[in-house]
Each structure stands twice: as C-alpha cells, then as structure tokens.
C-alpha positions, 0 to 999 in steps of 0.5 A: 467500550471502545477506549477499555480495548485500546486501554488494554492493548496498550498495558500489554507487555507487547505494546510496553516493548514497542513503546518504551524499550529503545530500540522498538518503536525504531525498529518497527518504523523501519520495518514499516519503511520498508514494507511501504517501500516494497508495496508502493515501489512495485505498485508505482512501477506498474501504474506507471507502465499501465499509464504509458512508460516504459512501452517496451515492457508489458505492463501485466507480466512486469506486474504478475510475474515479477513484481507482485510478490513484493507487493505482497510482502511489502503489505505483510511487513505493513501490516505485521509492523503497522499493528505493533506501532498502533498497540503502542498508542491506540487511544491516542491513535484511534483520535487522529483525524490523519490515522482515520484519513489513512484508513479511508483512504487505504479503502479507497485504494482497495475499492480502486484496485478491485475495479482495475483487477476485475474490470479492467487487467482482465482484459490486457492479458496478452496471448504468450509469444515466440519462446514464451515472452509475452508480445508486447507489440500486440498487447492491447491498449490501456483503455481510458478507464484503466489509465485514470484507475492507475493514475488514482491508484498512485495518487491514493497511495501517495496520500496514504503515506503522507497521512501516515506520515502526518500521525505523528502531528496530532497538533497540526489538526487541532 
C-alpha cells in the first residue's frame, strides 16, 4: 500500500517537473542548500556560545532575538524544497538506509532541542540591563547538562546533513 502512495506521488506532474525538466532538481537542491545553511548556521552559531565562545555575547538574546528567524526560515526552506526533491524518487528514497538515518536522526535533534528548551534555556534568561542590553556579566553559567545538550545538537545536525548528503549514494549501503 505503502509503495502504490509513493507510486503515485511520483506520476504527479509536479514531481515530473522536479525529476525531469533541467533545471528542477538543481533548483530545489539549491533551495534545500540553502535552508540547511540558514537553520544549521544559526543553530551552530548559538550551540557555540552556549558551550563558551564568544563570551561577550549572551548567548540567549543571540539566539531569541536575532537568530531564531532564520532558524525558522532556513526549516521552512528544508522542508518545502525536502519534499519536492523527495515526490521526485520516493520509491527509491523510502529504501535508503541514509534517507531513513537522516529522519531518525532529525528526531533525535528534536527530542535534544525540546530537553535544552524546556529544561534548560528556561533558566539562562538573563534580567534585562541598563538601556535594555541584556547583563552578560551576570547571566548565569551554562550548566553541564546544557553544555552536552548544544554539543549533541551540533554533532546531530552534522550527521543529519552528511546523511542527506549520502542519499544520493544508495550504492555505498548495499
């Protein structure tokens, strides 16, 4: 049942455009590019302060203030672009052990962000300064747990994109 979907979303017009024009599947990689580049640029940018670079910013007005719209729109590009690259090979994409690895470990990440966001970033909102700028000399400490969370954050995003990356190497897992 499964396979008769995927059959049918790629007999769609939409996924014959991605598939077999010129100029689709180029251009949705480059969108999916991209996106990965806004979402995993931001979210590096903050893991890294979190972990202790950079120590002259505060860590949680980089990430809520400035750089979590791009989080968001870089995802709203991964996933828009992401499915139109998918409709153009899903019964061969649904196989790839790397297209299932990339999916488990995007859970992953998820199930990572929720703990750092609700167990952790909760607590490192720092009480508003002098003219607004938020008191970086006495915002707290990263605890430990929130320093391993951003450190496993990074590495599972980097592993998400090499296993993007890897679908287009069926081969290398047979």
């Amino acid at each position: 049942m499964l396979n008769d979907i995927l059959l049918r979303i790629s007999e769609t017009g939409y996924a014959s455009l991605v598939r077999d024009t010129l100029w689709g599947y180029p251009i949705f990689e480059t969108i999916h590019t991209i996106g990965i580049i806004m979402m995993f640029g931001s979210i590096a940018l903050v893991d890294l302060r979190y972990i202790g670079f950079a120590r002259i910013l505060s860590a949680y007005e980089l990430g809520e203030r400035h750089l979590l719209r791009f989080t968001w729109v870089g995802f709203a590009l991964i996933a828009l672009s992401g499915l139109s690259l998918f409709s153009a090979y899903p019964v061969e994409n649904i196989d790839n052990i790397a297209f299932k690895a990339k999916f488990v470990l995007i859970a992953l990440a998820g199930l990572n962000m929720l703990f750092f966001n609700f167990r952790v970033a909760s607590g490192l909102a720092t009480i508003p300064a002098r003219g607004g700028a938020m008191a970086v000399e006495n915002a707290p400490d990263v605890p430990l747990a929130g320093r391993i969370s951003v450190g496993l954050s990074l590495c599972l995003w980097a592993a998400t994109i090499a296993c993007g990356r890897l679908i287009a190497y069926p081969e290398i897992f047979e």
